[in-house]
N, C-alpha and C positions, 0 to 999 in steps of 0.2 A: 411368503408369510401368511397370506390370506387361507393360503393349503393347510397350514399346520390347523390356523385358527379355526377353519372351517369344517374339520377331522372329516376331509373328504366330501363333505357337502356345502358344495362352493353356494345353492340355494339357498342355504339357512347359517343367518349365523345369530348364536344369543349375542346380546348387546354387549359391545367392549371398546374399550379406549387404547388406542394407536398408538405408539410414541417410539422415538428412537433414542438411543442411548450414546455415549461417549462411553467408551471401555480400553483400560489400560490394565490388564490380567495376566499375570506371569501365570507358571505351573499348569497351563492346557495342553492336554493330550491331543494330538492328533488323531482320532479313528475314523478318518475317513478315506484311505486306503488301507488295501489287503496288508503291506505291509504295516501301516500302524496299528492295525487290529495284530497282526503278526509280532510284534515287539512286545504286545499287554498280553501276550495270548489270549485275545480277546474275538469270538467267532459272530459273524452279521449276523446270524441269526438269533443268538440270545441280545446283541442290541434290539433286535427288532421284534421281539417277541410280543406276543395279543397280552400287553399286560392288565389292561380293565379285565379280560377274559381270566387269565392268572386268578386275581386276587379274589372274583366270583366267586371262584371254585376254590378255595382256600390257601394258593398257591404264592409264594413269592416270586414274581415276576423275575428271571432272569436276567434282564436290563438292570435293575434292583441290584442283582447282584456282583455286577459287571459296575456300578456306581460303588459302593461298596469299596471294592476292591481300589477303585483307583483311589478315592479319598483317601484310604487306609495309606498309599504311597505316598501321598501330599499331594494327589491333584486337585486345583481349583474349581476343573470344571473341562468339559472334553469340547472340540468338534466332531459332528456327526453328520453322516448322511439324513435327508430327512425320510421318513420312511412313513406318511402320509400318504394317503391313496391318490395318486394323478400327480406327487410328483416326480419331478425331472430328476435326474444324476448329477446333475450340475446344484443341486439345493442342496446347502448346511446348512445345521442349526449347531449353534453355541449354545451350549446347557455347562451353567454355574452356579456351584456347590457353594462358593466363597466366594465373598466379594462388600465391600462396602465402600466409604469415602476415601478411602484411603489406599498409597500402590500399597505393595504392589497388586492389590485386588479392587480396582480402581472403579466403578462404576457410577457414571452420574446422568440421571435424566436432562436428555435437552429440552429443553423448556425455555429457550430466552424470553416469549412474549409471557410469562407465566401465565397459561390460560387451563394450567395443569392443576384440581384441586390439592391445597395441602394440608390437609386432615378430613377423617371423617365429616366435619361440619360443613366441610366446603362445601358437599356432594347436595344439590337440592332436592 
């Protein structure tokens, strides 16, 4: 996680708050094998594409477009390799398009000691 957050520079990170989630998400694609990208005809490479670089230069980011595409089928939301600088092949990330309190796109912050702000005000 610290990978993703740190976009490769595990030195510096801007300030952010940690938490983990309870997730109950029907309609997720698998693309994190050749054949799951193979079944979306979906190629590693446009998942992993320099999308800050894309959008510079006026471009829709091919990942963009690879999102697109599966919401259009009803997906919620994919698994993916993570394609951060220094990590491992054993790293996913779960990126969701849809999801609220409710299944079957079920997501709720764990928070039991609620030390979590809940709203703007909270924040000092």
């Amino acid at each position: 996680m610290l990978v993703e957050m740190g976009h490769g520079f595990a030195h510096r990170f801007d300030p952010l708050t940690i938490c983990s989630y309870n997730v109950d998400v029907d309609d997720i694609v698998d693309l994190r094998t050749d054949s799951g990208r193979a079944a979306e005809n979906i190629d590693i490479a446009s998942m992993g594409c320099p999308w800050a670089y894309d959008l510079a230069n006026g471009k829709t980011p091919a990942s963009w477009d690879v999102a697109k595409s599966l919401i259009a089928k009803g997906a919620a939301g994919i698994l993916t390799p993570s394609f951060a600088a220094g990590a491992r092949p054993d790293m996913v990330n779960l990126v969701l398009w849809r999801w609220g309190p409710d299944l079957p796109h079920k997501v709720e912050v764990h928070d039991r000691s609620g030390r979590l702000p809940k709203d703007q005000l909270s924040w000092s």
